[in-house]
N, C-alpha and C positions, 0 to 999 in steps of 0.2 A: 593741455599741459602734458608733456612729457618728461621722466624722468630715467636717467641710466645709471643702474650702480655696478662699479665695474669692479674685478681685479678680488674679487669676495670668496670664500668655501661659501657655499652653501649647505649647509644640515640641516634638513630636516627629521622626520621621525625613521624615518627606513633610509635616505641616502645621505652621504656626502659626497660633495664635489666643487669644484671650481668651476664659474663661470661669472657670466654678467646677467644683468636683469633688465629686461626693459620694461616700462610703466607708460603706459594709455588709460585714461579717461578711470584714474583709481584703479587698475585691475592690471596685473603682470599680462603682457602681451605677449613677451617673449624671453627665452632663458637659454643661453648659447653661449658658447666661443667666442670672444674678440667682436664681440656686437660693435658696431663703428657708425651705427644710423644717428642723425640730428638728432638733439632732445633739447629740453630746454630746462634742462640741470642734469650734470654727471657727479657724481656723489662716488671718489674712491675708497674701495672697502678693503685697499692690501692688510694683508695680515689678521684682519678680521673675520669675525665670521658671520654669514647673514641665514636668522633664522624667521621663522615666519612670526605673526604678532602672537606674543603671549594671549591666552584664554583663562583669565578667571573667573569659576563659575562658582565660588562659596564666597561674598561680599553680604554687608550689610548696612546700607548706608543711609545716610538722614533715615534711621530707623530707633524703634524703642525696644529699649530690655530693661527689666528688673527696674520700671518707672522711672528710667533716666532716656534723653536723647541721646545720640552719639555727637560725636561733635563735628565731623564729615559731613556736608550735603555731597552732592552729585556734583559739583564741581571741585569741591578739595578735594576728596577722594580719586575722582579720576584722573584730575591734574599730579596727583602720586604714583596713579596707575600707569598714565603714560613715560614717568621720570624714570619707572622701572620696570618699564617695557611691554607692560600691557595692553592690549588695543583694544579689545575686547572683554566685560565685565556681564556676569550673569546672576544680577542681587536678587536679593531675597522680598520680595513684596511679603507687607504681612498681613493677612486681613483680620481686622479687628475686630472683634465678636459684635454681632448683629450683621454686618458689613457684606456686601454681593463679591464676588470674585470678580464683576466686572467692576463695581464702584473702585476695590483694590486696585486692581489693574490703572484705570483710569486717574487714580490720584498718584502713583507709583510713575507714570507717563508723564504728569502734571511737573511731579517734582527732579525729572531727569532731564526733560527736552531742554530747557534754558539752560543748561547749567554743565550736562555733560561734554567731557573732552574728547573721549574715547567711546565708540558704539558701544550699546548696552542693550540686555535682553532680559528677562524679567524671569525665576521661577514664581510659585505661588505658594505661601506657605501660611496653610490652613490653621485657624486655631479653633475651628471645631469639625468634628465630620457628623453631618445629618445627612440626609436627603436631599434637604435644599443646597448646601454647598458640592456635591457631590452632582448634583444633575448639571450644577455650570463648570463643568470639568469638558466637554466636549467642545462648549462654546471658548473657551480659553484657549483650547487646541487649536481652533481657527483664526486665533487672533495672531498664534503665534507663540505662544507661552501652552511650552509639551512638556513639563516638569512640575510637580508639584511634592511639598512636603507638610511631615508633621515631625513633631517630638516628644520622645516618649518619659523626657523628665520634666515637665510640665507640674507647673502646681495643683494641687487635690481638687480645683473646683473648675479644671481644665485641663482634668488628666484623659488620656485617650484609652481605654480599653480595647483587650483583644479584639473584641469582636470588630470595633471599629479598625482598626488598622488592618484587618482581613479585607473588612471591605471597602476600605479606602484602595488597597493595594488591589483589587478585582475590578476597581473602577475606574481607576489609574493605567492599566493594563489593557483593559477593555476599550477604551478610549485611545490608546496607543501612545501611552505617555510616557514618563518614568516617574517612578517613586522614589521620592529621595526620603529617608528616615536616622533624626537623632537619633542612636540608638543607648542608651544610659535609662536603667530603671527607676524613673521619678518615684515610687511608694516606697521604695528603699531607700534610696536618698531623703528623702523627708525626714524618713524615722531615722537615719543615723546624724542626721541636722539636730534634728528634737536632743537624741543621747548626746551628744558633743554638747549643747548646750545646758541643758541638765547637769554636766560634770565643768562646765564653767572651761571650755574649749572653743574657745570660738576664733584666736588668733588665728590668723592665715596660715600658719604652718599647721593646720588642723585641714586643712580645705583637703588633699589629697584623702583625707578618713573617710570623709563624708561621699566621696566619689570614687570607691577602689576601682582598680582595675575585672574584678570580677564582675563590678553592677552593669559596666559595658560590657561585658563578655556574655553576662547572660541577656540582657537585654538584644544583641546583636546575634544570638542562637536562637533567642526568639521570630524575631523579624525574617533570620532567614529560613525558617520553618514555615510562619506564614505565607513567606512569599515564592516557596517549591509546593505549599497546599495551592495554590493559588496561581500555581504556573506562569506567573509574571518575573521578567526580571526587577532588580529592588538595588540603588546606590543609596552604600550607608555612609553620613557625613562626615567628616571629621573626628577618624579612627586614629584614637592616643595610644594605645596598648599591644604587645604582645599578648595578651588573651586574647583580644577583639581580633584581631589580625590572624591567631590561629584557625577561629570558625570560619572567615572568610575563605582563609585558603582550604581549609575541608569542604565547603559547601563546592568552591572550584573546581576543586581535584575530582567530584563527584559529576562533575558537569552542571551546576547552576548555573544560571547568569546572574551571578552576585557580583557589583562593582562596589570599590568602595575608594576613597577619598583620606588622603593624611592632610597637616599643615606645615609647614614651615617650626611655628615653632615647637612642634614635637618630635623635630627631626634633629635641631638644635639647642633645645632649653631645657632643665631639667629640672625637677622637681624641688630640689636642692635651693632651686627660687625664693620658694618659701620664706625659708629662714632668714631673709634678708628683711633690715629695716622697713624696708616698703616693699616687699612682698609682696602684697596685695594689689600692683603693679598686672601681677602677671596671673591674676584669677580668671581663666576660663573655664569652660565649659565640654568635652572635659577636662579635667587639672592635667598639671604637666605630670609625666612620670617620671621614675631614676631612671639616671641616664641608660641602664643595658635594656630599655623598651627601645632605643633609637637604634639600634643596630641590627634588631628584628622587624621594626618598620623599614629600615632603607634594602635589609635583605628582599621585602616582600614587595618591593619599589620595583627592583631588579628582575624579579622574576615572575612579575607580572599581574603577583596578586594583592596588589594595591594599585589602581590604574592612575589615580590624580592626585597633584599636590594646589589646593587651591588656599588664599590666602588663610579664611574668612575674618576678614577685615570687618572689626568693630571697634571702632576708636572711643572711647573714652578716658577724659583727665584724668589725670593724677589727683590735682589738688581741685578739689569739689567734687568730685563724683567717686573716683574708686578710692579716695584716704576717706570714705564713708566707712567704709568699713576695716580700717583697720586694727581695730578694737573689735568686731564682728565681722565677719569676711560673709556673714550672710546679706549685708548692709551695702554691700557693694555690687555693681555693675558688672555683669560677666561679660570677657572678650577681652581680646586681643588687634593692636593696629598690625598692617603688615603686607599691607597692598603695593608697598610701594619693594621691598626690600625682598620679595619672594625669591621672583627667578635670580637674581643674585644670590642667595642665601643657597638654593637650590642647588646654581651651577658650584659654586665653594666645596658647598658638604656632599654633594652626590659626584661629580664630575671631576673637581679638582682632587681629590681625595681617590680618586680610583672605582669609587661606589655603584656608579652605575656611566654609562659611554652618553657619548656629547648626542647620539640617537635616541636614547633613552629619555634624556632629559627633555630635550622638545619633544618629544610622547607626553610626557607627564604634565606639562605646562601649557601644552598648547595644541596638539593632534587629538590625544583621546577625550581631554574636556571637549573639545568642538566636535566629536563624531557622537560622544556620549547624549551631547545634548543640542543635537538639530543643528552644528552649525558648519559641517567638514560639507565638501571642501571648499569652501567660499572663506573660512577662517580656518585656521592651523594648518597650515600646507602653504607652502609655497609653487604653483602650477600655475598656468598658460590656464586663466581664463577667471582664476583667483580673486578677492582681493587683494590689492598693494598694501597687504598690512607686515610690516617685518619691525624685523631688530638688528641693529647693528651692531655684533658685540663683541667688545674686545677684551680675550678671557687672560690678556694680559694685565689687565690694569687692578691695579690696586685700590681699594678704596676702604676707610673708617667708617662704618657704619654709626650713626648719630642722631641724634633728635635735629643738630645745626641744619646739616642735608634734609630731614625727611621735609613734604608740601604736605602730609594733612596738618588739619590744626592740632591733632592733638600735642599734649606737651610734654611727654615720655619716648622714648625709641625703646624695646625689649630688646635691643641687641646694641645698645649703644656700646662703642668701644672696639666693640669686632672689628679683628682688621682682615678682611677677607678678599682675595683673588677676584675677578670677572666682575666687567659693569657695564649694561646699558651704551652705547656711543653714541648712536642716533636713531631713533623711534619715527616711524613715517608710517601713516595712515591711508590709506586711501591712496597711496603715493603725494601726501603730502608730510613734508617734516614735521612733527610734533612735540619733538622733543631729541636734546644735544646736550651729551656731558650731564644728564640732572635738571637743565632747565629748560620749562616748558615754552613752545612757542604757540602749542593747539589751542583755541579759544574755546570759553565756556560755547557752547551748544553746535558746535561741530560736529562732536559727537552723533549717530544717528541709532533707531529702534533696529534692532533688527528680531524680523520675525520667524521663528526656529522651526526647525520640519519637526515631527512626529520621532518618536524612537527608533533606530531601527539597527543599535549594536555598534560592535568596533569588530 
C-alpha cells in the first residue's frame, strides 16, 4: 500500500517546508516537489500542516494509584491518543512490590497487545530499590525498556531514601538507561498532610499547602545533586513550579544533563481550581499553581530548559472515585485525564499565542520525547526511511474542548468549555489512517511494542 500526501508545510522540530510525502510499506519513502508517482490513496494537506506523530512518554494506564484503578485500559486511552494525534505512548509499567521487572514487563505487554491503537513502549517504574530489582535493570535494557523510575513522595512504608536513589541513579546510568524521577519530598508532605488534618483542613482548597512549591524545589535540588555525584544524566517528571524549574535551569547553565518534563495542565490551569465546587476534579500530583508559575514554565519551554510536555494521563471519575475525597482531598485518587487534548492545548497556549514557533512545538511533543527515550528517528521526525507516523493539522480550526468530544471513559474534561484555536485533521500511522476530525478508524491491537535503544541524549 501506498499513500501520497500532497500540497502540505511540513514542520518538523528544525525545518519547515512545503512539499509532498510518499508512503511504502508504513515508512516515508520519499519527501519532494510535485511527487506525481501511482499510490494507492492521495490524501490533500492544502493549507495544512503536516507534522510527525505526536510522542507521549508520561501516560498511565489501566494502572493503580491511591487504591483506585483508572478507568482507561489500553484501548480507551489510545483510541483518545490517536483522536489527538498521538501515535506513540510510553506508559508507566508499575511493579508491585514482591513482583520481577520482568513479571512487570510481561503483564504490562499482556495488557497492551489486544487492545492498543497506537504503538507503545513501556518505562519501568520501580516501587522498591534493592539488589534484586536493581540487577534486572540490564535485562530490561534488552528487552527494550531503557527508562526507568522512582518517586520520591511515596508513603512512609515505601519511602525511597538517599542513599537508594544514588544508587538507583549509578545503576540506571551504568546500565545506559535514563532515570526518570518524581521529584516532591514525600517526609514533608506527610507531615504537613498530618498538620492540615489536625486543624480540620482537609477541603480541596487545602491540597496546594500540603504540596508547596518549595517541597518540589528541594526535592528536585536534591536529585539533581545526586545525579552530578553520580555523573549520570537524570529527567525529572512532571515539573509544576517556578521554583523547580529555576534548579533545572541552574544545573543546565552549569552544564548537567538535566532534562526535565511539564504538562499541559500546568501550563493552562491554575490553582484557583480549587476553590471550585468540585475541585477535587483537579487533584494531582503535583497540585496546580497560581497562575504567574505558567508563564515561567512556558518561558523555560522556549528556551530549552524544559525539554517535554508529556500528558500524564491518569483518568479517573468524578463520581466514585475523586468526589471520595471531597470532604478530604486525601481520600481521593491523584491525576489528571489529558491524553487526548495535549498537543491541541499545546499548539493554542504555546504557538497560537506567540509563546514559543510551530518548531518548538513539535520539539516538545514529539522530537525530543523520542530522541530522550530511544525512539528518534524512527518516531518524531518525519525523514526518508522513518515511520509513516504524522499529523494532519489544521491550526485553523476551531474547536470546544469538552467531555462530549473526549473517547477515554472518564466522565470529566479539566478544560471543558475551552474554546481554543488548532486540531488534529487526520492521524495516520504506519501510513495508515487512524484517525479524522476526532474519530477514530485504528483498531484495538494495531497498535505495536516497540523496542527503544539505550540513552544516548538530544
Amino acid at each position: 500500500m501506498t499513500t501520497l500526501i500532497k500540497n502540505g508545510t511540513i514542520i518538523t522540530a528544525t525545518d519547515t517546508y512545503k512539499a509532498d510525502i510518499l508512503v511504502k510499506n508504513g515508512q516515508v519513502s520519499e519527501i519532494g516537489r510535485e511527487i506525481s508517482k501511482i499510490a494507492s490513496e492521495i490524501i490533500d494537506a492544502a493549507d495544512k500542516w503536516v507534522l510527525p506523530g505526536a510522542v507521549d512518554v508520561h501516560t498511565h494506564l489501566d494502572a493503580l494509584c491511591d487504591g483506585m484503578t483508572t478507568v482507561d485500559d489500553f484501548e480507551t486511552s489510545t483510541a483518545a491518543a490517536a483522536a489527538g494525534g498521538t501515535t506513540t505512548v510510553v506508559d508507566y509499567a508499575q511493579q508491585t512490590p514482591g513482583a520481577s521487572l520482568a513479571q512487570t514487563l510481561e503483564g504490562w505487554k499482556a495488557k497492551a497487545s489486544p487492545r492498543a491503537v497506537v504503538d507503545y513502549g513501556f518505562h519501568m517504574e520501580l516501587s522498591e530499590v534493592n539488589d534484586t530489582t536493581l540487577a534486572e535493570i540490564p535485562a530490561m535494557l534488552e528487552a527494550g525498556v531503557t527508562s526507568f523510575k522512582i518517586s520520591l513522595d511515596g508513603p512512609a512504608d515505601r519511602r525511597i531514601g538517599d542513599a537508594a536513589v544514588l544508587e538507583f541513579l549509578q545503576r540506571v546510568g551504568a546500565a545506559g538507561g535514563l532515570a526518570c524521577i518524581h521529584a516532591e519530598n514525600g517526609e514533608v508532605i506527610n507531615l504537613l498532610v498530618r498538620r492540615l488534618a489536625q486543624e480540620g483542613k482537609t477541603l480541596p482548597r487545602y491540597i496546594p499547602m500540603c504540596r508547596p512549591p518549595e517541597v518540589e524545589a528541594e526535592a528536585t535540588s536534591r536529585v539533581i545533586t545526586f545525579a552530578e555525584l553520580a555523573r549520570v544524566p537524570v529527567y525529572l517528571t512532571n515539573l509544576s513550579s517556578a521554583h523547580a524549574a529555576e534548579k533545572v535551569k541552574a544545573a543546565r547553565d552549569r552544564g548537567q544533563p538535566v532534562f526535565a518534563e511539564t504538562c499541559p495542565h500546568y501550563l493552562v490551569l491554575a490553582s484557583d481550581r480549587y476553590e471550585e465546587s468540585e475541585g477535587i476534579k483537579y487533584y494531582s500530583t503535583p497540585p496546580l499553581r497560581p497562575s504567574w508559575h505558567q508563564e515561567v514554565l512556558w518561558k523555560a519551554l522556549a528556551t530549552g530548559d524544559v525539554h517535554v510536555v508529556g500528558s500524564d494521563h491518569a483518568a479517573f471519575n468524578y463520581a466514585g472515585q475523586k468526589d471520595a475525597g471531597k470532604e478530604n482531598f486525601s481520600q481521593a485518587p491523584r491525576g489528571l485525564p489529558g491524553i487526548q487534548e495535549r498537543i491541541s492545548l499545546v499548539y493554542w497556549a504555546g504557538v497560537h499565542t506567540g509563546k514559543i514557533s510551530p518548531n518548538r512545538f513539535v520539539d516538545l511533543v514529539s522530537a525530543t520525547p523520542a530522541k530522550l527515550f530511544g525512539l528518534f528517528p524512527r518516531k518524531g521526525t518525519l525523514a526518508v526511511g522513518s515511520d509513516a507516523d504524522m499529523v494532519i493539522f489544521d491550526p485553523k480550526a476551531d474547536q470546544t474542548l469538552s467531555k462530549s468530544i473526549g473517547l477515554s471513559r472518564v466522565d470529566y474534561c479539566p478544560y471543558e468549555g475551552m474554546k481554543i484555536r488548532g486540531a488534529p485533521w487526520l492521524v495516520i500511522q504506519r501510513g495508515r489512517s487512524i484517525s479524522r476530525e476526532g474519530k477514530v478508524m485504528g483498531k484495538p491491537g494495531a497498535g505495536e511494542y516497540v523496542a527503544r535503544s539505550r540513552f544516548a541524549g538530544i
